[in-house]
N, CA, C and O of each residue as an XYZ file, in Angstrom:
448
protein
N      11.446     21.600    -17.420
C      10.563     20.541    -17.877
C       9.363     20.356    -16.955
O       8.277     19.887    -17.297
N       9.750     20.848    -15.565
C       8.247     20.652    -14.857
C       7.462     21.044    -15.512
O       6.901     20.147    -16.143
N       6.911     22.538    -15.803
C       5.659     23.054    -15.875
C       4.929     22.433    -17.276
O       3.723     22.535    -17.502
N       6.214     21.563    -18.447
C       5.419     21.133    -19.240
C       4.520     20.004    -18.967
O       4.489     19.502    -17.843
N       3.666     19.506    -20.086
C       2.803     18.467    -19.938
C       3.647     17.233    -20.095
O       4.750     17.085    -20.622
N       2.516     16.044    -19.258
C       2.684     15.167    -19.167
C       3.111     14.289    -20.263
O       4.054     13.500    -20.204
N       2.158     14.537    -21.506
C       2.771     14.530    -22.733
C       3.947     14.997    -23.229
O       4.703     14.193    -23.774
N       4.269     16.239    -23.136
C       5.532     16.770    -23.770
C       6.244     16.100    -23.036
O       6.980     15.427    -23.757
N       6.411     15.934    -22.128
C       7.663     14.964    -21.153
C       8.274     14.003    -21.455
O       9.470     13.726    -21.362
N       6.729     13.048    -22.133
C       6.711     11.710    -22.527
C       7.864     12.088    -23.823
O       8.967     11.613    -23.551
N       7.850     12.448    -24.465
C       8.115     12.435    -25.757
C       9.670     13.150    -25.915
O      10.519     12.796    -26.733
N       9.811     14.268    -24.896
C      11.180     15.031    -24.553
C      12.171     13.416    -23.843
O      13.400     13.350    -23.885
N      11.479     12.555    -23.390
C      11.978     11.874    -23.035
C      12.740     10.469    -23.741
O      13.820      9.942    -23.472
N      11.437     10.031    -24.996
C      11.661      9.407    -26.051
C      13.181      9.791    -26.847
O      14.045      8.984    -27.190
N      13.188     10.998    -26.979
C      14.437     11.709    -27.674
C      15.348     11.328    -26.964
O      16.133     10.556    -27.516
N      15.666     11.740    -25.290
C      16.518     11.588    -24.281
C      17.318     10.262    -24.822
O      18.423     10.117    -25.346
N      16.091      9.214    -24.402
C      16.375      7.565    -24.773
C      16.642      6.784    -25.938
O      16.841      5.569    -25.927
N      16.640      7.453    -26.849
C      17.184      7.223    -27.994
C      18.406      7.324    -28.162
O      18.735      6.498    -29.013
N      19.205      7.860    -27.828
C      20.668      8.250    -27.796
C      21.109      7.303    -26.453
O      22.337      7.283    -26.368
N      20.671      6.779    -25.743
C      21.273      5.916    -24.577
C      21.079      4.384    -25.194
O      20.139      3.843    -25.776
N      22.174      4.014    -24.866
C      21.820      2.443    -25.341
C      22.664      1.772    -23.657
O      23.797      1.588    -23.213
N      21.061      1.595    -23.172
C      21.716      0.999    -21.732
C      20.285     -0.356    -21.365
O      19.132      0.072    -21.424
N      20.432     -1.433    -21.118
C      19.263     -2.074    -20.492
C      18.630     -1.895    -19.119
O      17.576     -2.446    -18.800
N      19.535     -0.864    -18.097
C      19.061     -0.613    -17.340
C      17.930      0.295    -17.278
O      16.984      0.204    -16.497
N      18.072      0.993    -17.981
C      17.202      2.452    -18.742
C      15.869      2.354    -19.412
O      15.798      2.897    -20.514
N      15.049      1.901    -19.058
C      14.067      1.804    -20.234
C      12.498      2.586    -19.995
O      11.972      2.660    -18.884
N      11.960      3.073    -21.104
C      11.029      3.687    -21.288
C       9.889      2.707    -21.158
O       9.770      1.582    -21.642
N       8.741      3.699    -20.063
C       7.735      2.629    -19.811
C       6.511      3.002    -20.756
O       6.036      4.136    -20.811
N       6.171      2.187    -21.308
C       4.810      1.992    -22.294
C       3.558      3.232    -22.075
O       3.257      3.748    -20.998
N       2.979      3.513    -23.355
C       2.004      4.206    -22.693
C       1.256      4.127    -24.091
O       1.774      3.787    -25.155
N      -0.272      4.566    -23.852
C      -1.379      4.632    -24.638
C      -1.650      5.871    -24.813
O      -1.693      6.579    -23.807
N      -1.798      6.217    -25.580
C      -2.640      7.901    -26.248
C      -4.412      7.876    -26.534
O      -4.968      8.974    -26.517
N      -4.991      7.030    -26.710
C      -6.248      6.823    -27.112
C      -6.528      5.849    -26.505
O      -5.861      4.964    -25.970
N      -8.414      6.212    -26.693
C      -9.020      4.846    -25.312
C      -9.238      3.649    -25.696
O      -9.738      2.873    -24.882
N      -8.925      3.202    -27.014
C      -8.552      1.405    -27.414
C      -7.200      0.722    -27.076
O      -7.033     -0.469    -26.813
N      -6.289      1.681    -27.134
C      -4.532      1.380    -26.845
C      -5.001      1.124    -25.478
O      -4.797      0.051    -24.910
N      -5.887      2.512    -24.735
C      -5.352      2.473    -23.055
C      -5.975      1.563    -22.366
O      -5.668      1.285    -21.207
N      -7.196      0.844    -23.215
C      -8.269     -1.011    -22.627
C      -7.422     -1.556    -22.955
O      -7.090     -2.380    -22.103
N      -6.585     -1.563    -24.131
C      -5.842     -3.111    -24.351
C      -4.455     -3.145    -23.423
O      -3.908     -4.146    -22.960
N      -3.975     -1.490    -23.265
C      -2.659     -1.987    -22.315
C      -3.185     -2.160    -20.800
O      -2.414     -2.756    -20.047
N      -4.457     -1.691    -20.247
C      -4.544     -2.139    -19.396
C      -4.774     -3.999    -19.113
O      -4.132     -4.825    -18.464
N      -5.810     -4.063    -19.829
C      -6.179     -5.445    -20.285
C      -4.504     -6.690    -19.753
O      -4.225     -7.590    -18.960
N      -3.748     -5.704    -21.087
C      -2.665     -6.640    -21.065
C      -1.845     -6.857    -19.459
O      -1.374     -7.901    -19.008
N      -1.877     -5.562    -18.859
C      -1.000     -5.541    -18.048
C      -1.654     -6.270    -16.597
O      -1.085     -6.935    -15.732
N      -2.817     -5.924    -16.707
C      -3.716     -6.946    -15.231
C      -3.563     -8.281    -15.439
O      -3.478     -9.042    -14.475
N      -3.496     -8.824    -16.993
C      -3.501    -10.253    -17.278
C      -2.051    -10.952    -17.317
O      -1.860    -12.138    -17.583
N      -0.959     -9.898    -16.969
C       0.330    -10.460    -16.581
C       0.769    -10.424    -15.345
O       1.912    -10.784    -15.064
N      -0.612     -9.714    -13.913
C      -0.179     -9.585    -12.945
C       0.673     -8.462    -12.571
O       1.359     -8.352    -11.555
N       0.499     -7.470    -13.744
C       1.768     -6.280    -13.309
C       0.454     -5.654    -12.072
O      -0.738     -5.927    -11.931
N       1.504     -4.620    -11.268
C       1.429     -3.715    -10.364
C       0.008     -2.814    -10.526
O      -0.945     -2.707     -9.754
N       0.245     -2.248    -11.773
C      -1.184     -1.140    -11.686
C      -0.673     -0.624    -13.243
O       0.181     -1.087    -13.999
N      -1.629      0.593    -13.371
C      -1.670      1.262    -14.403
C      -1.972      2.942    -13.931
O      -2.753      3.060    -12.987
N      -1.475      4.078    -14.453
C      -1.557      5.184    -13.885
C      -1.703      6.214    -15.112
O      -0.903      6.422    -16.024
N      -2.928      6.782    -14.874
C      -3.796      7.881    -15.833
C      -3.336      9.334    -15.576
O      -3.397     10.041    -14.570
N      -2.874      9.539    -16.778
C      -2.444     11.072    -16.408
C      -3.085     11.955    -17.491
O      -3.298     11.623    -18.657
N      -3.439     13.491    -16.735
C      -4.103     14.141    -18.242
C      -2.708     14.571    -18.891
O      -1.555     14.572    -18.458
N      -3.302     14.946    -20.139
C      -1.475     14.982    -21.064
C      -1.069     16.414    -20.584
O       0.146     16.502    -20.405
N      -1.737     17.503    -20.341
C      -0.918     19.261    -19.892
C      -0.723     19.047    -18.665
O       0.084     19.898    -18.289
N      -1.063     18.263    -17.674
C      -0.731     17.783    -16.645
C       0.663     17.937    -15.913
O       1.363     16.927    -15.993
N       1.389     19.363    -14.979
C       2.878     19.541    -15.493
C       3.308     18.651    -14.163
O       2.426     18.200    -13.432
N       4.755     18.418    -13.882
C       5.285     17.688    -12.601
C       4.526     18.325    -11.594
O       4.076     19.466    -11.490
N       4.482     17.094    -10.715
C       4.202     17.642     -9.166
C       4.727     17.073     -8.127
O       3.976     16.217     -7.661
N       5.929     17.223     -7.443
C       6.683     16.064     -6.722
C       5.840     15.910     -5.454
O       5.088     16.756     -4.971
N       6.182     14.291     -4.857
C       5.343     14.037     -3.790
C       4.225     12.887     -4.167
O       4.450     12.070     -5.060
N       3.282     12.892     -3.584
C       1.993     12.382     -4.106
C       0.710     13.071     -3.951
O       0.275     13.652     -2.956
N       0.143     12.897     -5.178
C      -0.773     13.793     -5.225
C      -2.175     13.202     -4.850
O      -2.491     12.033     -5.072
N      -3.092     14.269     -4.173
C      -4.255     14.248     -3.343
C      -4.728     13.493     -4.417
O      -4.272     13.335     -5.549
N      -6.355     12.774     -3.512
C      -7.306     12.436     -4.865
C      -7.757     13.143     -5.867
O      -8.414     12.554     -6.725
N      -7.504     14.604     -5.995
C      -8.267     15.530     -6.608
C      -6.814     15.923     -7.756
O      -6.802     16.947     -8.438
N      -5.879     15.066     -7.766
C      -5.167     15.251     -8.906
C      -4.939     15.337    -10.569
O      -5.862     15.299    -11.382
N      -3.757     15.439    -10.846
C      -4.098     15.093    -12.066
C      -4.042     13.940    -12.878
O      -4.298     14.049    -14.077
N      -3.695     12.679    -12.307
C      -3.204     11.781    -12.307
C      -4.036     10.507    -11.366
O      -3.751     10.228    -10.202
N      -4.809     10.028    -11.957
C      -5.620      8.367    -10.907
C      -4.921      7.184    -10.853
O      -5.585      6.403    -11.535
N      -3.991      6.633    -10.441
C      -3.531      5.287    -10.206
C      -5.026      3.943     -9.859
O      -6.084      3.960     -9.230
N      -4.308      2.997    -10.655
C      -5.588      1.688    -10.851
C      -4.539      0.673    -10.368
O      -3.657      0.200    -11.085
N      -4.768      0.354     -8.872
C      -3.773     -0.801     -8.539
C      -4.493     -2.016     -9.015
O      -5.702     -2.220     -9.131
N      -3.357     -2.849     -9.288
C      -4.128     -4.532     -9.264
C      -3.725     -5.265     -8.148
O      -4.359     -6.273     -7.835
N      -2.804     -4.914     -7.535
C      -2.667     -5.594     -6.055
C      -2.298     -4.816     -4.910
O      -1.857     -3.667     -4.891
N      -2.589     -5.771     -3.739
C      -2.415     -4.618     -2.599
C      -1.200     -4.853     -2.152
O      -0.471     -5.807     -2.425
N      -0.849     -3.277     -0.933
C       0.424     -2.952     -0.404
C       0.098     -2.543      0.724
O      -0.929     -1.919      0.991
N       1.440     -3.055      1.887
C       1.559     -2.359      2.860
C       2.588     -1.646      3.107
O       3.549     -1.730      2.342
N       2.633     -0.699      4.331
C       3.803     -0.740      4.669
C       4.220     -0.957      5.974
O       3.422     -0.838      6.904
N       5.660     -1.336      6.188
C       5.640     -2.115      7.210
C       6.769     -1.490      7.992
O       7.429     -0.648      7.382
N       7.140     -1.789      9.384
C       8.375     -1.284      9.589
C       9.165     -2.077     10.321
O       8.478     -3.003     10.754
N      10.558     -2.179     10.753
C      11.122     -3.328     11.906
C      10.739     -2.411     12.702
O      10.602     -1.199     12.537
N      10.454     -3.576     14.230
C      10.045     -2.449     15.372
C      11.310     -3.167     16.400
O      11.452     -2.638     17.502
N      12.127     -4.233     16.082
C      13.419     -4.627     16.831
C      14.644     -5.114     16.200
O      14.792     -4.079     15.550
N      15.357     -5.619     15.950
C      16.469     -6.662     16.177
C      16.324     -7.729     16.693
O      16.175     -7.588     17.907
N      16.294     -8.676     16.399
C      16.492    -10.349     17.121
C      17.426    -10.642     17.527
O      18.172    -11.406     16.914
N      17.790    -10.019     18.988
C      19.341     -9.850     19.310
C      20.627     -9.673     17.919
O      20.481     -8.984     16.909
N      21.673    -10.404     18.229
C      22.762    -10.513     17.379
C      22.460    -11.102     16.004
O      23.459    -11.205     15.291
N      21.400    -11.479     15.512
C      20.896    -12.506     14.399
C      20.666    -11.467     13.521
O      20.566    -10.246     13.637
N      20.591    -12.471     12.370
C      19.958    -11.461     11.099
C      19.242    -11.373     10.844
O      19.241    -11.076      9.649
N      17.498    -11.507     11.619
C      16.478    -11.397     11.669
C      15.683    -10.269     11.973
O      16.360     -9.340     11.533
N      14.824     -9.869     12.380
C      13.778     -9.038     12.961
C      12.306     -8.946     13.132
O      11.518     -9.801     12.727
N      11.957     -7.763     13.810
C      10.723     -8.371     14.039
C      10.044     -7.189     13.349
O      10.435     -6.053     13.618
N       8.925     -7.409     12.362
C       8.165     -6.621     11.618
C       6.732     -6.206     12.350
O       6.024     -7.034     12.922
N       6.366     -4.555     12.221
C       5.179     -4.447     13.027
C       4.420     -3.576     11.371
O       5.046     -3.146     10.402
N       2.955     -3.585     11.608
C       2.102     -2.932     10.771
C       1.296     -2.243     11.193
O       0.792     -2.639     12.244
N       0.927     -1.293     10.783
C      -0.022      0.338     11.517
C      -1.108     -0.349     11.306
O      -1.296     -1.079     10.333
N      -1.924     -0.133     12.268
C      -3.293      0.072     12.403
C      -4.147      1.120     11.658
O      -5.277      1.251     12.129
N      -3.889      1.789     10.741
C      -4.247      3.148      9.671
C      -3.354      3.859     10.122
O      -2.570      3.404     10.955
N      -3.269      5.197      9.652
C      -2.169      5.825      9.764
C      -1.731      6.670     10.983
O      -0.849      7.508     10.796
N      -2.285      6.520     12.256
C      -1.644      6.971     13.360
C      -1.983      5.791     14.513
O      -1.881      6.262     15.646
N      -2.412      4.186     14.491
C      -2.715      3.751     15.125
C      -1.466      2.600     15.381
O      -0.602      2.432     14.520
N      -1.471      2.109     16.197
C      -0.547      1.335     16.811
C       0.048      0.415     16.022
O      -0.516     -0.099     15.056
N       1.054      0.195     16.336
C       1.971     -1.334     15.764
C       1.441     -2.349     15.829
O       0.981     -2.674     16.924
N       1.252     -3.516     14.338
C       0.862     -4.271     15.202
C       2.158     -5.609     14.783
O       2.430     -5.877     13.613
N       2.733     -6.218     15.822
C       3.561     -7.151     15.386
C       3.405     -8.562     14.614
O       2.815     -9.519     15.117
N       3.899     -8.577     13.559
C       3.176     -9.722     12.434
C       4.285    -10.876     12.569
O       4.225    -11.773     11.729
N       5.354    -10.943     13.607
C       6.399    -11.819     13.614
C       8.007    -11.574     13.276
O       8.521    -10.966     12.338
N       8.526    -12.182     14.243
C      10.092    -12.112     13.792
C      10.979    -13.272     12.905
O      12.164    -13.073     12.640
């Protein structure tokens, strides 16, 4: 299934999910044309979801994340970090969280 398209996937997948009857499982929405893909974006910024992510349809898997020059543009609506514990608060169930300075620059500690 890698080398197929992004499309064929979509749809090899539709089949998959049809035969599962689980609520954990569910197929995520998508647009085919550029009035569906304004209004689901539309819809989805105006509920506060996460983002929206453009893929061309022959487009085959590519595990990892892909460079800017992909096949695939992600449109966040909100921002992210990432963060890491940089201790333990002794015996407690706490810790103390630090955040990079870009991606090779120092910790910086945001509190325990």
């Amino acid at each position: 299934m890698r080398e197929r398209g992004a499309l064929n996937r979509y749809f090899a997948l539709d089949v998959l999910l049809s035969s599962l009857d689980s609520p954990s499982v569910v197929k995520v929405r998508t647009a085919l044309n550029p009035n569906s893909k304004q209004s689901l974006f539309d819809e989805i910024k105006a509920r506060n979801g996460e983002g929206v992510v453009f893929k061309k349809d022959d487009a085959p898997y590519v595990p990892g994340r892909p460079n800017s020059a992909g096949n695939m543009v992600k449109h966040k609506f909100v921002q992210d970090a990432t963060c890491q514990v940089v201790q333990r608060n002794g015996n407690k169930r706490s810790v103390e969280i630090g955040v990079g300075e870009g991606v090779l620059g120092p910790l910086v500690s945001v509190g325990m």
